[in-house]
C-alpha positions in Angstrom: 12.8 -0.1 -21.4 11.8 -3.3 -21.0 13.5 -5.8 -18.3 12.8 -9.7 -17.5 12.3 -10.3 -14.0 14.8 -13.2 -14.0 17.5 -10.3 -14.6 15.9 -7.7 -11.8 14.6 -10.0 -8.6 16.3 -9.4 -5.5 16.7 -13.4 -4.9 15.1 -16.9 -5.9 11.4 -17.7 -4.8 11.0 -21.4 -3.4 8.9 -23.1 -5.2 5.3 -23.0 -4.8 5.5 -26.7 -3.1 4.1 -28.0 -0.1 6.8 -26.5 2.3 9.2 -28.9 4.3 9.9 -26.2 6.4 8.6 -26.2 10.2 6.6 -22.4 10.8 9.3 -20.1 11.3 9.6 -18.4 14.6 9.0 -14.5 13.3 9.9 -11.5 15.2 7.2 -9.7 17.7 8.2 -5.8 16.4 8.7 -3.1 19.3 5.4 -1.0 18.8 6.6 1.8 21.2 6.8 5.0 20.4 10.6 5.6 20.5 11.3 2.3 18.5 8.8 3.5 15.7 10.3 7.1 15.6 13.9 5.4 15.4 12.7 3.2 12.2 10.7 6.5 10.5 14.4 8.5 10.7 16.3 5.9 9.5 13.7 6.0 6.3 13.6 9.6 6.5 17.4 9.6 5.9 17.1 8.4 2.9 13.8 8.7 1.1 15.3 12.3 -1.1 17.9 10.0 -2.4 15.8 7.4 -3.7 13.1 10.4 -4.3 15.2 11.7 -6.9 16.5 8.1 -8.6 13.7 6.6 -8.3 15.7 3.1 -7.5 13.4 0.8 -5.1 14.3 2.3 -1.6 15.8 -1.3 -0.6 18.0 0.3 2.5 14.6 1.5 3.9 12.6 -1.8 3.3 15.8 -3.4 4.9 14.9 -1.2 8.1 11.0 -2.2 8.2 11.9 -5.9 7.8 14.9 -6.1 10.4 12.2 -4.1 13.2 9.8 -7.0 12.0 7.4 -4.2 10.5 6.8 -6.8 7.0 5.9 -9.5 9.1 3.8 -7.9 11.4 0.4 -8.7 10.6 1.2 -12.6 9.9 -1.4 -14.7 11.4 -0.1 -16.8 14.6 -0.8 -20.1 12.8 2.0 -19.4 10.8 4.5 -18.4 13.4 3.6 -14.5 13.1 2.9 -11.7 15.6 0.0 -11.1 14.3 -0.5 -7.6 15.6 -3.7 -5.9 16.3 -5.4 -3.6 13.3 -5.0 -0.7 15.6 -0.8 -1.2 15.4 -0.5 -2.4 11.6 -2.0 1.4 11.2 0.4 2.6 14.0 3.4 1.0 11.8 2.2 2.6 8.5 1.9 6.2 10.1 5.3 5.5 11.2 6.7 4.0 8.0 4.7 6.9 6.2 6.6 9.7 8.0 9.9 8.3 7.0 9.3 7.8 3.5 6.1 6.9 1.3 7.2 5.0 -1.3 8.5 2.1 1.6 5.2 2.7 3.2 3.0 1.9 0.3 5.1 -1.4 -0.2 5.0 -2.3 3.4 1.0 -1.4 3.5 0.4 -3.8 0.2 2.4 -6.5 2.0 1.0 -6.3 5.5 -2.8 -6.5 3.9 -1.8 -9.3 2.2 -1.1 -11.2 5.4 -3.8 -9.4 7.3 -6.3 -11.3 4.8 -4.8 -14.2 4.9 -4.9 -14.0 8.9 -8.4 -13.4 8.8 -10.0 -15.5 6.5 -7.2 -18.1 5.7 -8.2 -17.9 2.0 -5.0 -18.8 0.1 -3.8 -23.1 0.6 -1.5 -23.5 3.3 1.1 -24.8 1.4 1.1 -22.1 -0.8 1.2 -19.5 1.8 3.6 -21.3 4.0 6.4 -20.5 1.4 5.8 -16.7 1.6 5.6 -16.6 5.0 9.1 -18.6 5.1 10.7 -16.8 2.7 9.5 -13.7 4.7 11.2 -15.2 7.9 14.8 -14.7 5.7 14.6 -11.5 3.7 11.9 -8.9 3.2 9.4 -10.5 1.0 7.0 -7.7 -0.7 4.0 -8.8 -1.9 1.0 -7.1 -4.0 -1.9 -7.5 -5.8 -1.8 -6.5 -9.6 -4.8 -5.3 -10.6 -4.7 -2.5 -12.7 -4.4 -2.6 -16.8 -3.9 -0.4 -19.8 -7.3 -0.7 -21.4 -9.7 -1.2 -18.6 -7.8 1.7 -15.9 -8.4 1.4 -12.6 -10.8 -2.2 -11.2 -12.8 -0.6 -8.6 -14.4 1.2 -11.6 -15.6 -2.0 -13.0 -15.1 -4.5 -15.8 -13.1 -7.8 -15.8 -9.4 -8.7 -16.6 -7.9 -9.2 -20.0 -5.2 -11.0 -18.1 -6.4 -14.5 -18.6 -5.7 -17.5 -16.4 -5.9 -20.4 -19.1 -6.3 -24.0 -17.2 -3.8 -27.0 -18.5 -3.5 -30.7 -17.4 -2.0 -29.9 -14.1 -2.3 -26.0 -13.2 -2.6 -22.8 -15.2 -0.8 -20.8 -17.6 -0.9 -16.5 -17.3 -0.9 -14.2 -19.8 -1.7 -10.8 -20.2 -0.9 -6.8 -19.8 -1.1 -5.0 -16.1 -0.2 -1.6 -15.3 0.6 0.2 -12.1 1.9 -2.8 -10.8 3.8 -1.3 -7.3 6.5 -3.1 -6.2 8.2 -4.0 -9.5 11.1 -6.2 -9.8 11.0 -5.7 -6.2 8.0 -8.1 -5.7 8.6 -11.8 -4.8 4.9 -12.3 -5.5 2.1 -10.9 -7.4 -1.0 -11.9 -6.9 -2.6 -11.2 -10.2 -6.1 -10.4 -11.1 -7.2 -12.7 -13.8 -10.2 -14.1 -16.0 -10.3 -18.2 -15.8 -10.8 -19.7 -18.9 -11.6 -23.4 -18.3 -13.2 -26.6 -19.8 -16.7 -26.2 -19.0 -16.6 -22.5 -17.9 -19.7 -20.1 -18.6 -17.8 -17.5 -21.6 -20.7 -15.2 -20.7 -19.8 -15.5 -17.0 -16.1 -17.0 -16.6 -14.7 -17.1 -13.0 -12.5 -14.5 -12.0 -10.1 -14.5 -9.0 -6.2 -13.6 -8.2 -3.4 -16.3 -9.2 0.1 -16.0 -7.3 2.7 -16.0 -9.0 6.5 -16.2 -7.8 8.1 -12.8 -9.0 11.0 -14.6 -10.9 8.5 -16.8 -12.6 10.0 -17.3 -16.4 7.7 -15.5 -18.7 7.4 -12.5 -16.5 8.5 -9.0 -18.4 8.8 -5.7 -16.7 8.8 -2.3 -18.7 10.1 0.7 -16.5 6.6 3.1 -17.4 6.6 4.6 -13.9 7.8 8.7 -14.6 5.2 10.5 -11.5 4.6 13.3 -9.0 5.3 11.6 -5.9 5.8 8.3 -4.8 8.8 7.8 -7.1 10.6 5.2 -5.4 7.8 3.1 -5.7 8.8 1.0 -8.5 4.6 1.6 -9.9 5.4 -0.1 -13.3 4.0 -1.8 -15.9 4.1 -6.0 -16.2 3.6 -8.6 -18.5 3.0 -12.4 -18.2 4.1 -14.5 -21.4 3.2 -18.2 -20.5 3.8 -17.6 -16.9 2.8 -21.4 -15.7 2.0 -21.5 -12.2 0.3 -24.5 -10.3 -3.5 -25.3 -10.0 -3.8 -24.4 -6.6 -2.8 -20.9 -6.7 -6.4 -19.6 -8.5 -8.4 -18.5 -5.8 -11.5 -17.4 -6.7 -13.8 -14.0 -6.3 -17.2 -14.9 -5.2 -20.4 -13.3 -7.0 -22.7 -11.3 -5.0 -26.6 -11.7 -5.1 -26.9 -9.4 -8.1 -24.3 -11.5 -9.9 -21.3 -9.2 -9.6 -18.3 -10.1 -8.6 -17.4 -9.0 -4.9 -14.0 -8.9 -4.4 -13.2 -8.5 -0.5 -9.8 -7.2 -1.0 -11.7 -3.9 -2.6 -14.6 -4.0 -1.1 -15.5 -0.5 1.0 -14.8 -1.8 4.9 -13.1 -0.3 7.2 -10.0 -2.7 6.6 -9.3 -0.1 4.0 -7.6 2.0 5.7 -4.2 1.3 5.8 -3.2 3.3 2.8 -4.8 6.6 4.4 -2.8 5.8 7.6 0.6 6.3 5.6 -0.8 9.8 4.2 -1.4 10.5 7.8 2.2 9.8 8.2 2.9 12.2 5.4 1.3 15.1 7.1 3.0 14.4 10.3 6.5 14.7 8.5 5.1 18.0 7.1 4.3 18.9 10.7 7.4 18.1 12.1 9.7 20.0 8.9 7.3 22.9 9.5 8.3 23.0 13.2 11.4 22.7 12.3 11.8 25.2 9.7 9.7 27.5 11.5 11.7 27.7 14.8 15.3 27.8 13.1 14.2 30.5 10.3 15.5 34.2 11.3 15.1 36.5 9.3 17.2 39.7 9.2 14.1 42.2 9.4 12.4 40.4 12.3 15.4 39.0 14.2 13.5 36.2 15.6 12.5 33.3 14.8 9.5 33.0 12.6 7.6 30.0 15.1 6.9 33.3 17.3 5.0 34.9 14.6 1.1 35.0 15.0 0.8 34.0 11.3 3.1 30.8 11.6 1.4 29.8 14.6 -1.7 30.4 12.9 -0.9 27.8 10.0 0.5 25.7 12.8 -2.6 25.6 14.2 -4.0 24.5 10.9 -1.6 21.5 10.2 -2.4 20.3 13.7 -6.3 20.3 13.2 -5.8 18.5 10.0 -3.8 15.9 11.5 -5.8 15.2 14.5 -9.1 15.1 12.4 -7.6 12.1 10.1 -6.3 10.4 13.0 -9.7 10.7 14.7 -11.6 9.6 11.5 -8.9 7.1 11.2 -8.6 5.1 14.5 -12.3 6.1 15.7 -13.3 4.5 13.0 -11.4 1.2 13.6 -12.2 1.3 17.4 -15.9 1.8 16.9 -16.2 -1.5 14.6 -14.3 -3.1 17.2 -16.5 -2.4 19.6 -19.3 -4.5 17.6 -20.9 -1.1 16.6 -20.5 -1.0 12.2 -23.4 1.1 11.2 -21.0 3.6 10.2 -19.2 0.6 7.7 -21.8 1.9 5.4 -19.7 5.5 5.3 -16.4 3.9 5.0 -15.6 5.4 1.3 -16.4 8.5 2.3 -14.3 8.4 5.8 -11.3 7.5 3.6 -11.9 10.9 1.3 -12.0 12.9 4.3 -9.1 11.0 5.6 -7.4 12.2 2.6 -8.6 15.4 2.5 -7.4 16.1 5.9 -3.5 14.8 5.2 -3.5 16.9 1.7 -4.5 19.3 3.7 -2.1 20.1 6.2 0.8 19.4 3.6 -0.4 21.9 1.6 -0.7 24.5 4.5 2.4 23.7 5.3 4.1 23.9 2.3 1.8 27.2 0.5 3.2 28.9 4.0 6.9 29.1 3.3 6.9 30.6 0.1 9.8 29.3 -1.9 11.3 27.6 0.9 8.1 25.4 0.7 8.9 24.7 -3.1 12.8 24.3 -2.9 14.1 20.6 -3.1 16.5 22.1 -0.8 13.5 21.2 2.0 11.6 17.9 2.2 8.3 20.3 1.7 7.8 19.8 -2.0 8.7 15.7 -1.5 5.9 15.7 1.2 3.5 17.8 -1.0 4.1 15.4 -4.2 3.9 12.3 -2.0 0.7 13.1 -0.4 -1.5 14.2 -3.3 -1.0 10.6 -4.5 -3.4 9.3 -1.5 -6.1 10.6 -4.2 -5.4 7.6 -6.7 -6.0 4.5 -4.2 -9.9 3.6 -4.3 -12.5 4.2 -3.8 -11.6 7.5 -5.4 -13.6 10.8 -4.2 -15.8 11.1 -7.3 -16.9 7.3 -7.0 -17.1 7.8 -3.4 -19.2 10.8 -3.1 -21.3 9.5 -6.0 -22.0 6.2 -3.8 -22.8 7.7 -0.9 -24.8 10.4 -2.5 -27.1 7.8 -4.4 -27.4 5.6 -1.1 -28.6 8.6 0.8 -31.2 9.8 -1.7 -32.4 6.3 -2.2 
């Protein structure tokens, strides 16, 4: 099925003009502990509903952008909170433990403005309108990357989604897949091949364009059907003649060896924010488990299961699990904050252990239960089919482990 964005977009993007608007005065989110766990139940409420339609979970993105979670990582030069790395993680484990699929959106969002923050690459004017549009409604935004014929970018390769220049901007088109968000975006930032007067055809430029999500010429077709992160809104998109202006090509540099570096994929430990919502995964398993475990009586033991040396056992396990990917996790961070970032080098690889870790204390949790860890009568099997999708995000394990393997025996 195949749907135009006009027909599907929550509400009008401004115009990608230099903004009138003074910087907007954006919330500073409650970080504590309680306020965090109040936002993760409210998702938590809902995430089997939108589990099983696979609608985008707008009542839980709703929630993140009312406690200021969307905003959170917007630089203070635009009006934002700009929270510290160490909480935009905190906020994802939180938003992760109430549901995924609003996690993942939230976690492409807030790196988008944690880049931005940082290195202050996109024009103002063009990144002013996001950030005031993000001051009225929850504004999700994402980069589309992926495509039918080349797979997944960190594996190398450039776009067939071409950038073509005109007289006073650029006009899209092309074919990407995996594109999460969907009709929910309000602006893609699209991974494209620049084809310009004067450009090298042997070695074109290639960068990310922004795009308003209810840019005419933009055509969604409902492809995503997957294990876990259903609510997601993962599909595919296409760009007919979608005209955007000339400021909104930024460019990816080249390296020394003439390959394109992209810092948005790069390995560094700014990567990290999709592991943190998996972390957030297991900890839902952890708390269900607990749950499940003290309330479960069955007749032939007439007690509750929790006082069982084999539940406490694989309670044991889930909470080793955790506390290793939070460890990896946010030692990580603090030790390249420190100014130490010899490790930066093993950054891939922390992530696959990250990983490894969450999958694995869902899957303890879950393989313990026996059907009751199976049933969509308990948020188990959700958690299970949620958590085994932290293996897609790159670097991958394979490309990982090869990487660090070929570094260390060179």
């Amino acid at each position: 099925m195949t749907v135009d964005a006009a027909d599907r977009a929550p509400l009008p993007a401004p115009d990608l003009a230099v903004s009138d608007l003074p910087v907007p005065d954006l919330p500073v989110p409650d970080l504590s502990e309680a306020a965090l766990a109040e936002v993760t139940r409210q998702l938590a409420d809902a995430a089997p509903t939108f589990d099983r339609s696979g609608a985008l979970p707008w009542p839980g993105i709703e929630v993140a952008h009312r406690a200021g979670l969307l905003t959170a990582t917007i630089g203070r030069r635009y009006g934002g909170p700009e929270v510290s790395a160490i909480d935009a993680l905190r906020i994802l484990i939180a938003l992760g433990e109430g549901d995924a699929s609003v996690a993942l959106l939230a976690a492409n969002t807030l790196s988008v403005h944690q880049r931005q923050a940082i290195d202050h690459t996109w024009p103002d004017e063009l990144y002013r309108d996001i950030v005031a549009r993000s001051a009225v409604e929850p504004t999700l935004v994402n980069a589309i990357r992926a495509e039918p014929e080349l797979g997944a970018p960190a594996r190398g390769g450039l776009p067939k989604t071409v950038a073509t220049r005109t007289s006073d901007g650029w006009v899209v088109n092309g074919h990407k897949a995996f594109a999460t968000g969907g009709t929910g975006l309000a602006y893609h930032v699209v991974w494209v091949t620049a084809d310009e007067p004067g450009g090298d055809p042997d070695a074109p430029r290639v960068g990310h364009i922004l795009v308003p999500g209810d840019a005419p010429g933009i055509a969604w077709t409902e492809t995503w059907d997957h294990l876990g992160l259903r609510a997601s809104n993962t599909h595919d998109v296409t760009y007919r003649d979608v005209h955007v202006p000339a400021a909104a090509f930024l460019e990816i540099p080249r390296g020394a060896d003439g390959r394109y570096v992209d810092p948005a994929v790069a390995a560094s430990i700014s990567g990290l924010g999709h592991p943190a919502l998996y972390i957030g995964v297991a900890r839902a398993a952890r708390a269900a488990f607990v749950r499940y475990a003290r309330e479960r009586v069955p007749t032939a033991l007439g007690r509750p299961i929790a006082q069982t040396e084999r539940i406490r056992g694989v309670a044991g396990e889930i909470e080793a699990q955790i506390a290793q990917a939070e460890t990896l996790l946010f030692g990580s961070l603090l030790r390249a904050q420190s100014g130490d970032d010899s490790h930066l080098a093993q950054a891939s690889v922390i992530k696959v252990q990250i990983v490894r870790s969450a999958i694995a204390a869902v899957s303890a949790a879950s393989a313990a239960l026996g059907n009751a860890g199976l049933t969509r009568h308990q948020p188990f099997e959700r958690l299970l089919r949620d958590v085994l999708c932290a293996r897609v995000h790159p670097p991958q394990e394979d490309a990982a482990l090869l990487a660090a393997g070929t570094r260390l025996l060179s």
